[in-house]
N, C-alpha and C positions, 0 to 999 in steps of 0.2 A: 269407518274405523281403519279400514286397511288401505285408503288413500292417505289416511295421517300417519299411518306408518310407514309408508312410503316417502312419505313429505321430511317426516323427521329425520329420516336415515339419509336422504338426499344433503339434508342439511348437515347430521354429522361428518357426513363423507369432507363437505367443503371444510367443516371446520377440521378433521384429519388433515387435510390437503394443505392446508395455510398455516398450522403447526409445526409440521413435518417441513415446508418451505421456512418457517421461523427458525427453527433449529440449526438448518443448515445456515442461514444468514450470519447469526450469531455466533456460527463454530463451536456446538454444543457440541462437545464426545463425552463428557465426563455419562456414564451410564447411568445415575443414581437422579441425575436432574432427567435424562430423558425417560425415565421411570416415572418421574413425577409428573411431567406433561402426558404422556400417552394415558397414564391414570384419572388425569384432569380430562382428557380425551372423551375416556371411557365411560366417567362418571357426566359428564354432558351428555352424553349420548342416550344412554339413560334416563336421563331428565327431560332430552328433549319434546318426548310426544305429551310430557304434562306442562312443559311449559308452554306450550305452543298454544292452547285455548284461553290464558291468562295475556299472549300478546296479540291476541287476532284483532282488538279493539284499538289497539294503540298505530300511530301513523305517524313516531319518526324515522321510518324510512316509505318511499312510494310503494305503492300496491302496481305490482307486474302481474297484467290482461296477458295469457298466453291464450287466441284461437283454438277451439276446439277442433280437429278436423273430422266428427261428424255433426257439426251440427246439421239444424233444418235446413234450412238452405240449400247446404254441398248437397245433401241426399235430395231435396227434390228437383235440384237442375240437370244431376248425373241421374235422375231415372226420370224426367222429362220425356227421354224419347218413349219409353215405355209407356207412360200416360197416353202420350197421343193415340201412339199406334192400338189399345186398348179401347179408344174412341172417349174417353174421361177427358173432361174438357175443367172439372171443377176442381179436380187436385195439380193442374198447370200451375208451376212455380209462376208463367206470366201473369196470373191471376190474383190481382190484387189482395182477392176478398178472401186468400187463402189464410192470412195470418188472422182472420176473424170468422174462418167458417168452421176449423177445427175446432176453436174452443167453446162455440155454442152448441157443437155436434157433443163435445165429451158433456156441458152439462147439460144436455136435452135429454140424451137418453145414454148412459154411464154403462149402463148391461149389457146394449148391445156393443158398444165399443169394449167393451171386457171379453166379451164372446168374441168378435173380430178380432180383436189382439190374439187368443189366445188362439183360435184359426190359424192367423199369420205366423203366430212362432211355431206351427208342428206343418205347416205348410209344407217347407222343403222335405219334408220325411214322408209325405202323402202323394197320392195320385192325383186327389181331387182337380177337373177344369177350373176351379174357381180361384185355385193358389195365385197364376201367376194376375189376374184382376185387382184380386185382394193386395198383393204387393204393390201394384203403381198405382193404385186408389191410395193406399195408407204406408205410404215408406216409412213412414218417420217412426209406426207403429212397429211395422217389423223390427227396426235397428232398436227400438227401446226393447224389443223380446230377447233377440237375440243378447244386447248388453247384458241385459238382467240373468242371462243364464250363464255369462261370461265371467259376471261375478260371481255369482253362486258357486261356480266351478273355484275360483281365483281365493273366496274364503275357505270353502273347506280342504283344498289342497293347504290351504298357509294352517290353519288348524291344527289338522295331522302331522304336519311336519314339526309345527311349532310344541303340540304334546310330547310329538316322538322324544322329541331331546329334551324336554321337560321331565318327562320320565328319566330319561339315560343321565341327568343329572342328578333328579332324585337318589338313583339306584346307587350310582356314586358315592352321593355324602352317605348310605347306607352300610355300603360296603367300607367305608373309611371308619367308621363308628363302631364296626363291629368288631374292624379290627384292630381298632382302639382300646375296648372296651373287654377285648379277648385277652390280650397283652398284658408283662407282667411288667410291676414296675421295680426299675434299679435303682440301689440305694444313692442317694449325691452323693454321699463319700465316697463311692467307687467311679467317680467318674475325674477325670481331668478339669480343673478349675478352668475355666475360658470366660468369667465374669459372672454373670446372674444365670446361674444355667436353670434352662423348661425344665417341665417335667420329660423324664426322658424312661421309655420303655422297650420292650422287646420284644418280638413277636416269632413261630416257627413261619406264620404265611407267607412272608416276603424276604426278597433276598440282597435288596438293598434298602439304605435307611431314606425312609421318607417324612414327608412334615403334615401333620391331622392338626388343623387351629393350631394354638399355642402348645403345641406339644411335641416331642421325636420319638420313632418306633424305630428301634435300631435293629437289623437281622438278629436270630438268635446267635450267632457264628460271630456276635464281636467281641466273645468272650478269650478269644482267640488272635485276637487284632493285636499289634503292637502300640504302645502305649501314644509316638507318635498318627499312626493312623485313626486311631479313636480320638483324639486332640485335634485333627484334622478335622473328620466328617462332623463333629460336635459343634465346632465352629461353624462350617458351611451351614447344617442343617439351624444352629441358631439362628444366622442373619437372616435365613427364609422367617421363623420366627418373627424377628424382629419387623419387619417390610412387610409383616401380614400377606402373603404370599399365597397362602392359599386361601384368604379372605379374596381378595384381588381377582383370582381364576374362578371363585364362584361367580360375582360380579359379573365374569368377562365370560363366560358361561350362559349365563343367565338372558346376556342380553343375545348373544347368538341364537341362543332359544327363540325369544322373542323376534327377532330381526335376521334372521337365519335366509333371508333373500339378499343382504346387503353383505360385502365380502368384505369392511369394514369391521364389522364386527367377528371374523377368523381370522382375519389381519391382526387386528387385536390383541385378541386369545394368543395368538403363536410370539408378538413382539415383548408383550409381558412379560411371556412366562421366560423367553431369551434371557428379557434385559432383568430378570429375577434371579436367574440363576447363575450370570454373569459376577451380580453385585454376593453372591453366596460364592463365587469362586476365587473371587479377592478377597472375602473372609477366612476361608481355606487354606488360599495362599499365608496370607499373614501366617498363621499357624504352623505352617511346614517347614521343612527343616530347608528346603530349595524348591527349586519351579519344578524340576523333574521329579522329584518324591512327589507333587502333588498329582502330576499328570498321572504315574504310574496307578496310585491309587483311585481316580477318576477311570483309569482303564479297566483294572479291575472291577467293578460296578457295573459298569456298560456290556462287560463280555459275559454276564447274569444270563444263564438261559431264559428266565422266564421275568424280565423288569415288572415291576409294579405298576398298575395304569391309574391308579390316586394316591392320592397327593400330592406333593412336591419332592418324585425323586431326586436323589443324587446326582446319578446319571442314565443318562437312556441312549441308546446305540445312534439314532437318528441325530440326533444332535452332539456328538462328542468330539467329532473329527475338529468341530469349529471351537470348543470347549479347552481341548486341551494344546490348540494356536495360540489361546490366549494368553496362559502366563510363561510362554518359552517366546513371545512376541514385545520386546523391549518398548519398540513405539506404540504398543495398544497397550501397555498397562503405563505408562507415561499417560495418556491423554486419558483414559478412562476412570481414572480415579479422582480427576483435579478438575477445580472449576471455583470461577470469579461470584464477587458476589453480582453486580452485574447481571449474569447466567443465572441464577436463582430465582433473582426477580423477575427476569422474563418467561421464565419458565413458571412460574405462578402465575403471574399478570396475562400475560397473554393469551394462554386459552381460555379465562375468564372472559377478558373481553371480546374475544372471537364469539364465545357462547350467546352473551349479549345479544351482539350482532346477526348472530345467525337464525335468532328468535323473533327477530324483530320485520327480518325481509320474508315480506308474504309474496304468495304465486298464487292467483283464481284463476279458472277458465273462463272464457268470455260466454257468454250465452249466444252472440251472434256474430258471425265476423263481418270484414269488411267487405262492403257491397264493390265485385268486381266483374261480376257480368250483369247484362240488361236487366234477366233475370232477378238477380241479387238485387239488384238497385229499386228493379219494380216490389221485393217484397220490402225491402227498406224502408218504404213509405206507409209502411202500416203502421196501426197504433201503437207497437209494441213498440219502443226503445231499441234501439242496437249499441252496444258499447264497443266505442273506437278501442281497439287495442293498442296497448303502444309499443310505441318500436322497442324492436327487440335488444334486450342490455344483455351485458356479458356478468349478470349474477351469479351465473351458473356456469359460466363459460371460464373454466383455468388451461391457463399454456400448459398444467401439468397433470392434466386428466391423461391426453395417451400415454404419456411415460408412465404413470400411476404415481409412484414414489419418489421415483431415480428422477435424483437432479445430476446433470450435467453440463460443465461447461459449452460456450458454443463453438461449433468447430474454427481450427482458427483456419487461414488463407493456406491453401497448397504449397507446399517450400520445395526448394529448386534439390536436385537428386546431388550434388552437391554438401548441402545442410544434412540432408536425410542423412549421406554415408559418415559427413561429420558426429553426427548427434551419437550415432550407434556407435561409431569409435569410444566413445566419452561414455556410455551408458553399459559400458563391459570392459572389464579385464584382468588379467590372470597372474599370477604369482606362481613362485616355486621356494620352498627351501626344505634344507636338509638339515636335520640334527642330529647329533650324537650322544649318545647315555649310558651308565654301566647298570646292570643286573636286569630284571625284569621293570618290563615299561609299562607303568600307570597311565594310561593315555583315555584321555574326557573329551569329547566332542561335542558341539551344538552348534546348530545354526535356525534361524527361525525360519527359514523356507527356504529350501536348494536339496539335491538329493546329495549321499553319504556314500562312497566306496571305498570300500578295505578291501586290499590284496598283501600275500604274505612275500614282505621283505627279508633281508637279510640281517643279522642279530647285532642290536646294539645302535640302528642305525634306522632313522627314519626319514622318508620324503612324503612332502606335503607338496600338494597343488592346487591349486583355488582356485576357479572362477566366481568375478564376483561382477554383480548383476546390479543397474536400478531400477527398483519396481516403478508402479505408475505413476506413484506421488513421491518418487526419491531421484538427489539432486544428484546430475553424471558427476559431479566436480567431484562428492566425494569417493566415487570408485576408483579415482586414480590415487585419491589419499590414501583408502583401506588396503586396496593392490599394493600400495610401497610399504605400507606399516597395517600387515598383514593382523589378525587376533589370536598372536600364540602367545604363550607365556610357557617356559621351562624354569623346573625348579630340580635340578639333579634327574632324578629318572619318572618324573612326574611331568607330564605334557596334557596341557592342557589348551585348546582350539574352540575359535570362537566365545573367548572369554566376553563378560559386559565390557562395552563402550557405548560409550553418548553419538559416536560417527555412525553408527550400524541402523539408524532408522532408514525404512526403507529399503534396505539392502539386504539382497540375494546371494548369498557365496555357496558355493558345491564345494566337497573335497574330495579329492580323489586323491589316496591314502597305503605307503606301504608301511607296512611296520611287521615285529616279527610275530612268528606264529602263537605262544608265551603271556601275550599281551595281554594286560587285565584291561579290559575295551568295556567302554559307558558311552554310547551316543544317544542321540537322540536329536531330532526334524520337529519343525512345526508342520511344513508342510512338503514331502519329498520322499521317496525311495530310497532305503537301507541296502547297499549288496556288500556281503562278506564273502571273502574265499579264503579260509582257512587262517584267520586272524583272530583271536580272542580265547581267551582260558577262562570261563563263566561269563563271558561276552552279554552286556545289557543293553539292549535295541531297542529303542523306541521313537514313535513316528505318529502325529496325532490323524495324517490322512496319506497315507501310502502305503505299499507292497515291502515285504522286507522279504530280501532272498539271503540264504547261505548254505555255504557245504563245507567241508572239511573239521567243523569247531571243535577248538578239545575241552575237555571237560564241560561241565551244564554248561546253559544259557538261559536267560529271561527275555521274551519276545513280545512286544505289546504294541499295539495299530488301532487307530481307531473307529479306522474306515480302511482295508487294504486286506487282502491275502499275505499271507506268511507261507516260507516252503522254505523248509531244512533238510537238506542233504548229505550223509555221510556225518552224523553226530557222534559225538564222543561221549564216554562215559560220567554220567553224574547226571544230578538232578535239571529236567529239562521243565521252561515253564512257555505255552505258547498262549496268547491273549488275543482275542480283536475282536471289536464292535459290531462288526459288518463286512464278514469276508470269512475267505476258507482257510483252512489248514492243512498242507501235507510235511507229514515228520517222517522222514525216513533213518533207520537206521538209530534208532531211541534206546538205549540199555538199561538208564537207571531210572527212577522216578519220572512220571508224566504228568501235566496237567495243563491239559486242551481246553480253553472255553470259544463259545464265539457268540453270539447275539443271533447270526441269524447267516448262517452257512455250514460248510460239509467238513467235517474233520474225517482226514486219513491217516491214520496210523501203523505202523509196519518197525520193528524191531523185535526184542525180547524183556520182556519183561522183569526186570530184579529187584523192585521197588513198585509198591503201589499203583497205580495209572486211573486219572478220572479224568473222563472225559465229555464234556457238555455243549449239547446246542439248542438255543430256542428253537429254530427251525434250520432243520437238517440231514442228511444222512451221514451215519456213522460206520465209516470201514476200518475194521483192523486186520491185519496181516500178523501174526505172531509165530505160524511156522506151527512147530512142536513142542513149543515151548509151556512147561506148566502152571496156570492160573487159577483161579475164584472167579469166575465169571459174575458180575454182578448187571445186567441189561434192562433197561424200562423205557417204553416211549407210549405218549400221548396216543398217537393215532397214526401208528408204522407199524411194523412188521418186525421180527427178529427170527436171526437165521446164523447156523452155524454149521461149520464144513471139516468135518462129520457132521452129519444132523443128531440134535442129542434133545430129548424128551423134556419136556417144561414139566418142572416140582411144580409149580401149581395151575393145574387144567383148567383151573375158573378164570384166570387172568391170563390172556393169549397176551397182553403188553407188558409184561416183566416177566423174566429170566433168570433164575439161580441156580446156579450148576458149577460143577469141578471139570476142568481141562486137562487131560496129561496128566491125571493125577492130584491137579490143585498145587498152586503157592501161592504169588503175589496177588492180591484182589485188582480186579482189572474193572472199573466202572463204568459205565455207558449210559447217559441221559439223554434224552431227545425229548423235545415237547411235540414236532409233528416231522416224525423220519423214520428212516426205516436203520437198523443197525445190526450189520452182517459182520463175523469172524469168522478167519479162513486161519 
């Protein structure tokens, strides 16, 4: 049983392997066809250990003799010398009558060779003088012992592990159901028309919306949501719907359970659920008023203290950085949406007929190998058959097993330093302009990969500097086009950078930015570093994998990463908002409203409080610095500690992980969340 589950996973691997080579051949990006291949994958792969005893009869492909390397033979020429020195002259590999004297010994008397086997296998763990006779008398008996306890070891290891996640998926669609079944349901007339809408519910246990079967549990908290942001995640979490999406992950579940030795099947698991939530984020998008309204609310979601671990989230911190590259990414939602009929076909037809194929090429071991010492040759002449092995084929043998996945080109011929300094001229360069405008400056920035910096200029006047870059697969030609017809657009006192162009695939531009302090500032990176210094009046930053630094800002700000640290220095007064996926927070100098999340790092906080403050992390610790200032202490964490300086007595002694108390007197409510951290006020 567990040599055919080997066999079959072997075999899905190749048929992954020549897929994933098809793919690339054909220039498949559109995501929704290679959803359908890897689905076709998956559902093969599954099939294969039952298909495989319906083609074991069939011979239109040859039957590949792979040598065994224990057989009889190897073992009694490699412990020949033992025989002799032993003084056994009758278990000599040179001994013809050896391949007829074993098997009239097992059916002469079967008990005692049962009892001699069973000697030999506890042999090595004994003292007994007669172990090491009994081994060059009967090798071939010992290596049958020791195999037979190899497997016994090799199936109940595969068992346990294989229950283990049999269970943990059980427990899953358990906990998916309950909290299904707990949930209340919202009327369709209160929901945004987006076509045939699920059933759609609510739940208090989770904090983002996920997808259970044919149906959405939306946080209780979306009663609160604006009308676009509920029209958004409605969207996303239907097309999960639609794509059976979490039919799909049971599936791809299910066979990891099973096949949980083959990393094929976690390869899998993880490209699915990508290229799932990929196709639910061009659903998304459709929906959204612009790329960056989508991204922000994608951020939101991810910076969840506590994400849900079933269903088909929104978002989840590990995967967001690459999430929200993709609709501020001009050249991946170009290629990702579109595709030929051509590309359909093949992406059907293909891995069917790989499947075929891959059921049809058998592997046995040989029972004897080739006679290649005296030895060998002398037992070869015995009555038993030996089958010729045949040479060895490249069945199994892919150019793209060490790479695993990654195709690449071949390298080309080494170019002279010459070309080298040429190429890098052409693959970088920089611009500069200056503009002018009356009253306060609406100023909108993006770019899809380069870093952002704002420094404060002088009023009414702006300088722009750009470098701009080609990535791997972008042509130098047109860096010298974008460098001379740079991507600003001015409309009176509206500037706008990095607007859409058809030139900008592939291309990298940085800004480096003065404008005045005043500035109503909206940037945002796909992939890149935010720094302000004292630029922006409600300043909105956003960065799907980078650091955002700033100090000086006036009035609020909204600050959201999806992978990176945030640090704000010297903030101004009004409502502050910090977000990120996977990184810490320091807020210095905070007056009016706060609200810190992170998925999975340390928030610091230090100002005064004059408005509200909540603050959240999956995993982290929580400092605030408030001075003397008076609050509503509201503190709770999983499995940390809480502490305050004055030390001040816990309202309730039965729960040492949550804190309610008055500060100074009591005002603004000041919140503290933590799933596993410790959170101190000084």
């Amino acid at each position: 049983m567990l040599f055919a589950l080997v066999q079959a996973a072997l075999r899905s691997i190749i048929l992954a392997l020549v897929v994933r080579v098809g793919l690339q051949i054909f220039r498949i990006h559109n995501i929704a066809l290679q959803r359908c291949a890897w689905t076709a994958v998956l559902i093969g792969s599954l099939l294969m250990p039952f298909a495989l005893p319906f083609t074991a009869h069939w011979h239109a492909l040859p039957v590949a003799t792979i040598p065994t390397s224990a057989s009889l033979d190897r073992l009694q020429s490699a412990l020949a010398p033992m025989a002799s020195k032993s003084g056994s002259t009758a278990t000599s590999p040179s001994n013809p009558a050896i391949a007829t004297t074993i098997p009239s010994q097992r059916s002469a008397a079967p008990s005692a060779i049962a009892a001699v086997s069973t000697n030999t296998i506890y042999a090595p763990f004994s003292n007994s003088a007669q172990s090491p006779a009994l081994h060059a008398a009967h090798p071939h008996r010992f290596a049958f012992g020791i195999q037979f306890s190899l497997v016994g070891v090799a199936l109940l290891s595969y068992f346990l592990i294989a229950a283990a996640l049999l269970v943990r998926l059980l427990l899953g669609l358990m906990t998916a159901l309950r909290i299904w079944y707990s949930s209340t349901p919202i009327a369709p007339d209160s929901m945004p028309q987006i076509g045939a809408n699920p059933n759609v519910r609510f739940s208090h246990q989770i904090s983002t919306p996920i997808t259970i079967a044919s149906g959405i549990v939306l946080p209780a908290s979306y009663a609160s949501w604006t009308e676009e942001k509920l029209r958004v995640v409605l969207a996303h979490e239907r097309s999960h719907v639609v794509s059976r999406d979490f039919h799909v992950q049971i599936l791809a579940s299910l066979y990891v359970a099973v096949a949980w030795f083959s990393p094929l099947g976690w390869w899998l698991k993880h490209k699915l659920s990508e290229l799932g939530e990929a196709i639910s984020d061009g659903s998304g998008l459709d929906a959204a008023s612009n790329r960056t309204a989508y991204a922000q609310v994608l951020l939101e979601f991810a910076a969840a203290p506590r994400p849900t671990l079933i269903g088909a989230a929104m978002a989840r911190p590990s995967s967001i950085s690459r999430r929200i590259e993709r609709p501020l990414n001009d050249s991946y939602l170009r290629h990702a949406f579109c595709g030929s009929a051509r590309a359909r076909v093949a992406v059907l037809v293909v891995p069917t007929v790989l499947f075929a194929s891959a059921t049809l090429v058998r592997v046995q071991a040989a029972t004897q190998s080739n006679p290649v010492t005296p030895a060998a040759t002398a037992a070869s002449q015995s009555p038993l058959p030996a089958v010729p092995a045949l040479p060895a084929t490249p069945a199994y043998v892919s150019p793209l097993a060490p790479r695993e996945f990654a195709l690449a080109t071949p390298p080309s011929l080494p170019a002279s330093t010459a070309a080298l300094e040429s190429g890098t001229a052409q693959s970088e360069a920089s611009f500069d302009r200056n503009l002018s405008f009356n009253g306060q400056l609406d100023l909108s920035v993006g770019t899809a990969s380069g870093n952002i910096t704002f420094t404060r200029g002088p009023a009414n006047q702006i300088h722009i500097h750009g470098v701009v870059k080609a990535n791997q697969n972008g042509d130098p030609a047109q860096v010298q086009q974008v460098a001379a017809n740079p991507p600003i657009e001015q409309e009176g006192n509206t500037i706008r950078i990095g607007a859409h162009r058809d030139d900008l695939h592939n291309i990298s531009i940085s800004y480096e930015i003065e404008a005045p302090a005043d500035t109503s500032l909206n940037a945002a990176t796909a992939s890149g570093n935010i720094t302000d210094t004292s630029v922006g009046d409600g300043a909105k930053l956003t960065t799907a994998s980078g650091n955002i630094t700033a100090t000086g800002l006036e009035g609020g700000f909204k600050l959201q990463t999806g992978s990176g640290d945030i640090a704000i220095d010297k903030a101004g007064r009004g409502d502050a908002k910090a977000e990120t996926g996977s990184g810490n927070i320091d807020l210095k100098g905070v007056n009016g409203a706060l609200q810190a999340q992170t998925g999975s790092g340390t928030i610091k906080a230090t100002g005064t409080p004059s408005s509200p403050w909540k603050l959240q992390t999956g995993s982290g610790n929580i400092d605030l610095a408030t001075g003397s200032a008076p609050m509503n202490l509201d503190a709770s964490t999983g499995s940390g500690s809480i502490s305050t300086t004055p030390p001040t007595a816990m309202q309730d002694s039965e729960n040492h992980h949550h804190l309610q108390t008055q500060l100074n007197g009591g005002g603004p409510e000041v919140r503290a969340e933590t799933g596993s951290g410790d959170i101190r006020v000084n």
